[in-house]
C-alpha positions in Angstrom: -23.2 5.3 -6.9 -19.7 4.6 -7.3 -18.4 5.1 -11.1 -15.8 2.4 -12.2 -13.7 2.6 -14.6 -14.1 -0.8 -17.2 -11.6 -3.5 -17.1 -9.6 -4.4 -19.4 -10.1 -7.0 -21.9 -8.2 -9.7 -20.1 -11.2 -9.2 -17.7 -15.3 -9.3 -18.6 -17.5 -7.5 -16.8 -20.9 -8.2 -15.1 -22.9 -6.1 -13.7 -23.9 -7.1 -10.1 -26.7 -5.9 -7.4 -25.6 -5.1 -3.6 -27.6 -3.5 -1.1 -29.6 -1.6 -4.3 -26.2 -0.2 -5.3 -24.8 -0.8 -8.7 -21.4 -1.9 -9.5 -19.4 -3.5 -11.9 -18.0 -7.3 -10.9 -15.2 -8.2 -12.8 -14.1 -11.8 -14.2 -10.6 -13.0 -14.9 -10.7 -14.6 -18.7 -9.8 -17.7 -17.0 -12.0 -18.1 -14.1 -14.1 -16.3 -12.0 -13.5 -14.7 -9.0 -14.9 -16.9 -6.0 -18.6 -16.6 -4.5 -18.4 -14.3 -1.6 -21.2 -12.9 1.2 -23.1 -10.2 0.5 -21.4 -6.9 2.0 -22.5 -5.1 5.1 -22.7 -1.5 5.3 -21.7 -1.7 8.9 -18.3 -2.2 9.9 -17.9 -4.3 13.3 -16.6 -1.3 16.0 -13.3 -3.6 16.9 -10.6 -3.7 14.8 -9.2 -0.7 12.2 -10.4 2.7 12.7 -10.0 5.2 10.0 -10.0 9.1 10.4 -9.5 10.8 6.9 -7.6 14.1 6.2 -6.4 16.2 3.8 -4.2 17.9 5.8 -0.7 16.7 4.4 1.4 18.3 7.2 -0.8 16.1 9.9 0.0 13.1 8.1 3.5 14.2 8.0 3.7 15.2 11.9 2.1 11.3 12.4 4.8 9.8 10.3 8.2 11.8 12.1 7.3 13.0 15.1 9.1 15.7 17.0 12.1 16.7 16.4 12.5 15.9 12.6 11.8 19.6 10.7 9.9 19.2 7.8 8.4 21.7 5.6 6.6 21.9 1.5 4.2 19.3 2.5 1.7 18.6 -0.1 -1.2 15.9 -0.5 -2.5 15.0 -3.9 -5.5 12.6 -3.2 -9.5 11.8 -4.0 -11.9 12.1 -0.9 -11.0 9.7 1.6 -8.1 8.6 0.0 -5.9 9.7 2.9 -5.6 9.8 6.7 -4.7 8.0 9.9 -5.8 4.7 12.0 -5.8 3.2 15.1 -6.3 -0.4 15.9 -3.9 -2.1 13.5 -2.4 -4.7 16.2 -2.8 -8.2 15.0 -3.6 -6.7 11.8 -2.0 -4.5 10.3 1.5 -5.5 12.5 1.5 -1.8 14.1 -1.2 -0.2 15.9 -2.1 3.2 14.5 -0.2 5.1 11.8 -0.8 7.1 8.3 -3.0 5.5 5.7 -2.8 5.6 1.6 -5.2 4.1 -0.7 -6.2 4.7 -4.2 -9.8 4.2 -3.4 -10.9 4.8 0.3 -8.8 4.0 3.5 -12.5 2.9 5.1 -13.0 -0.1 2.4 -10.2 -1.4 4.3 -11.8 -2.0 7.1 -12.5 -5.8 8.4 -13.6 -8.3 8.7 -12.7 -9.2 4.6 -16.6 -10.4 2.6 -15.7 -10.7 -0.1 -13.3 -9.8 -3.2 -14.2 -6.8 -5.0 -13.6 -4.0 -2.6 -13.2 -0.7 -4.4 -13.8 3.1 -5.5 -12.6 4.1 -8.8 -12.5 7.9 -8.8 -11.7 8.3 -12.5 -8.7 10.2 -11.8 -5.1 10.2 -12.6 -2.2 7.8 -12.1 1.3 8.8 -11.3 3.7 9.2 -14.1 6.8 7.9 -12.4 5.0 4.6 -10.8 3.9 4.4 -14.5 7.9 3.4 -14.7 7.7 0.8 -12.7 4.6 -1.1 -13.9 5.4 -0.6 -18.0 3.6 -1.6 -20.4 0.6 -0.9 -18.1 -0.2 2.8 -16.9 -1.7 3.7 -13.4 -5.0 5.2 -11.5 -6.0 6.8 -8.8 -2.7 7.6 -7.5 -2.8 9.4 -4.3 0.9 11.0 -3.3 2.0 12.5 -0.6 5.5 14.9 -0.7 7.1 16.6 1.9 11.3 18.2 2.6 12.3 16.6 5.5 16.2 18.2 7.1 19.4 16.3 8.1 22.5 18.1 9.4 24.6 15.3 7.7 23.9 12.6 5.6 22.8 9.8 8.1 20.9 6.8 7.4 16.9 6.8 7.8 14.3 4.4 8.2 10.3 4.1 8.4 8.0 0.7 8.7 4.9 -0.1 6.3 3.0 -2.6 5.0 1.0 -3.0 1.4 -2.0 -4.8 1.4 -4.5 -4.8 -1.7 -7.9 -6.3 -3.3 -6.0 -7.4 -6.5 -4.6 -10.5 -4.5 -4.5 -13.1 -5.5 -6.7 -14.1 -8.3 -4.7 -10.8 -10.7 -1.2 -11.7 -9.6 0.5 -11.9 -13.2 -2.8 -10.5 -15.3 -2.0 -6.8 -15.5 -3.5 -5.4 -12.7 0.2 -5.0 -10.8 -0.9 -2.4 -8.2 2.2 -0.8 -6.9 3.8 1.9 -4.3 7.0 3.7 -3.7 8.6 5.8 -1.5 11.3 8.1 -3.7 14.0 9.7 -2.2 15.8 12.7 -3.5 14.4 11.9 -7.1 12.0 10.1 -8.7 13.7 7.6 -10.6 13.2 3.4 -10.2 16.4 3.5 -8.6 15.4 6.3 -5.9 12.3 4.0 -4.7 13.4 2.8 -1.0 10.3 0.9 -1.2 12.0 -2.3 -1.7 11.0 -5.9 -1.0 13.9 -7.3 2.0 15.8 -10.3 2.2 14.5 -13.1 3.6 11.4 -13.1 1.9 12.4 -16.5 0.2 12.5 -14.3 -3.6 14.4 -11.8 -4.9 14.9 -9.5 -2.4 15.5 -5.4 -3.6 12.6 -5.2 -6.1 9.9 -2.7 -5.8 7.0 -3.6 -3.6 3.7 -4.5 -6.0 1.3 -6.8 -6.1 3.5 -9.1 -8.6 6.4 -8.4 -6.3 5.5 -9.8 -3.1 3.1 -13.0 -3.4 2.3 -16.8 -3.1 0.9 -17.3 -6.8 -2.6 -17.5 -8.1 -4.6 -20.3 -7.4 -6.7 -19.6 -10.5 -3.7 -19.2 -12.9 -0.9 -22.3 -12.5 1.0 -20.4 -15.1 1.4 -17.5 -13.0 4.6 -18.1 -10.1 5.1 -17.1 -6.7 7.3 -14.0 -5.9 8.7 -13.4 -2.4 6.1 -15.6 -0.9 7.6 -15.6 2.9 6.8 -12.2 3.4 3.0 -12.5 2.1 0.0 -12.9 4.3 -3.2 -14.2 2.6 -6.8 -12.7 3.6 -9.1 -14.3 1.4 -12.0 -15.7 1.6 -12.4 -19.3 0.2 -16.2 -20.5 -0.4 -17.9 -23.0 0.8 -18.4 -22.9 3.5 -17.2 -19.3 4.5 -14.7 -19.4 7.0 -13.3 -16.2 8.6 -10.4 -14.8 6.9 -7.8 -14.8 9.0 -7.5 -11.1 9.3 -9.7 -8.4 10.4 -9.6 -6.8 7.2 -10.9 -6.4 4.1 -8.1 -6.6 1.7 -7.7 -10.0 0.2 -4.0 -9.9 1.2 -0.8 -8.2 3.2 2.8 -7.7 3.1 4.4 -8.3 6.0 5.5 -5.5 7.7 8.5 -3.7 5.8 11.8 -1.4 6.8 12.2 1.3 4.2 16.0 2.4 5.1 18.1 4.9 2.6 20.6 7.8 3.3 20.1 11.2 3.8 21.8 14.2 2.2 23.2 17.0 4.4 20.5 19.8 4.3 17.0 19.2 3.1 15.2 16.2 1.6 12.9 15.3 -0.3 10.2 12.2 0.1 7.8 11.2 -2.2 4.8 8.9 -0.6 3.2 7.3 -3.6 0.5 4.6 -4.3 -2.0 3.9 -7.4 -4.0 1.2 -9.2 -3.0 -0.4 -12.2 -4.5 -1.6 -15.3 -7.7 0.0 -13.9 -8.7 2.2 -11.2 -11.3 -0.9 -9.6 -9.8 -2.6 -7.3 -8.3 -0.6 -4.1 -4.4 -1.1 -2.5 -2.9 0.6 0.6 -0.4 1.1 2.2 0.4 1.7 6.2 2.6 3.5 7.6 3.5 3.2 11.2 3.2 6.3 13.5 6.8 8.1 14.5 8.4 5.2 12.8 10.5 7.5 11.0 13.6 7.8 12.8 17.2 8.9 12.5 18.9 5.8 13.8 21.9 7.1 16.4 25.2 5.8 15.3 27.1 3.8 17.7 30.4 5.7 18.8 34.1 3.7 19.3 36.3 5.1 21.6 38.2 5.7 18.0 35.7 8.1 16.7 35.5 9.9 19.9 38.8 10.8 19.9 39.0 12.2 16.5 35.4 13.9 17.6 37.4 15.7 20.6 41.2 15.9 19.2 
């Protein structure tokens, strides 16, 4: 049985009956979340396959690569909160990377049926993505940390995309689930997890559920926020038409560049994720495999000479 953690007040709670499991189904004070088929306890074989670890330095060794030296690793996650897939083409925009999620990287798993996907493990938020989402606090936070080296400062850059439950019928309620990616500190302003330009919002914010949206339909009062980088997954009854996805998460960023500089010597980077409001509902992120590269600058026949004077 999966223990939840309640809602708050701005939701009620009803206890539902699936497959002789008991779990809590929670309400929005202003509507209900849609009807939505039964769940299946068998995911189709196609699509996103999960491999859970705790093993931090095999995440980290999926994320750089060769070539990259990293060292300190650590992994600070519930069971099945962490590990690898294959199978994310068409889906998640990559095919196989690392995955994050503060409930289980499995419940992510298409096709999506329906919208209450989620493992609360009762445990801890994260005290710096607590920054980002004040006044509310955070659960489940799963974080991964590692020292990566750079003989110089040089620019740097990784792919990933966020995809969560909350969508969309919490955008603006309270329930902001939220990631970042710190560099060299772990203040708002050393998150490199930041929504791009061209997204049609306000580009340079951190990437949340409140971030990086097209609205909620059940809320008027609540407004879009970066809408052309948002992908919608959900399922909308009757009838019940696929969602468009092969997954179960009611919605998807597109697929993001985190890009920063380096220091000369080691650094340090801080992988973080968690709930918030309440630990029900599960987020993710993806992280594309070897995606984290050391872009080679371009020489001019300037800098060569002063390379070789």
């Amino acid at each position: 049985m999966t223990t939840l953690r309640p809602r708050l007040a701005r939701r009620s709670l009803c206890v539902v009956f699936v497959l002789g499991l008991t779990v809590l189904h929670s309400t929005s004070s202003a509507t209900e979340r849609r009807a939505y088929r039964t769940k299946s306890p068998v995911r189709t074989a196609a699509g996103l396959q999960f491999t859970s670890s705790t093993q931090a330095d095999a995440l980290i060794q999926c994320l750089l690569g060769e070539g990259i030296p990293f060292r300190n690793a650590t992994l600070t996650a519930a069971t099945d909160a962490a590990g690898t897939f294959t199978g994310g083409s068409g889906i998640i925009g990559f095919e196989s990377g690392l995955a994050l999620s503060t409930g289980t990287i499995q419940g992510a798993a298409g096709p999506n049926q329906g919208p209450t996907q989620g493992t609360d493990h009762v445990s801890a938020g994260d005290s710096d993505l607590n920054l980002i989402v004040t006044p509310d606090e955070t659960y489940d936070a799963t974080v991964l940390e590692f020292e990566f080296f750079t003989a110089e400062a040089k620019p740097i850059q990784f792919q990933y995309a966020f995809a969560s439950e909350e969508y969309s019928e919490f955008v603006g309620a309270g329930f902001d689930d939220v990631m970042a990616f710190y560099l060299n500190g772990n203040t708002a302003a050393n998150n490199i997890a930041r929504v791009p330009a061209g997204c049609g919002g306000t580009e340079g914010i951190a990437v949340s559920v409140d971030n990086v949206n097209c609205g909620n339909e059940s809320d008027p009062n609540a407004t879009s926020s970066n809408c052309g980088c948002y992908v919608d997954n959900e399922i909308v009854l009757p009838p019940p038409p696929d969602s468009p996805l092969n997954l179960e998460m009611d919605g998807i960023t597109q697929v993001f560049t985190a890009q920063a500089n380096s220091i000369a010597g080691w650094n340090r980077l801080k992988i973080a994720i968690a709930d918030a409001g309440d630990g029900i509902l599960d987020s993710n992120v993806f992280i594309k495999c070897l995606s984290f590269v050391v872009p080679v600058q371009k020489s001019s026949w300037g800098r060569i000479k002063t390379i070789y004077r």
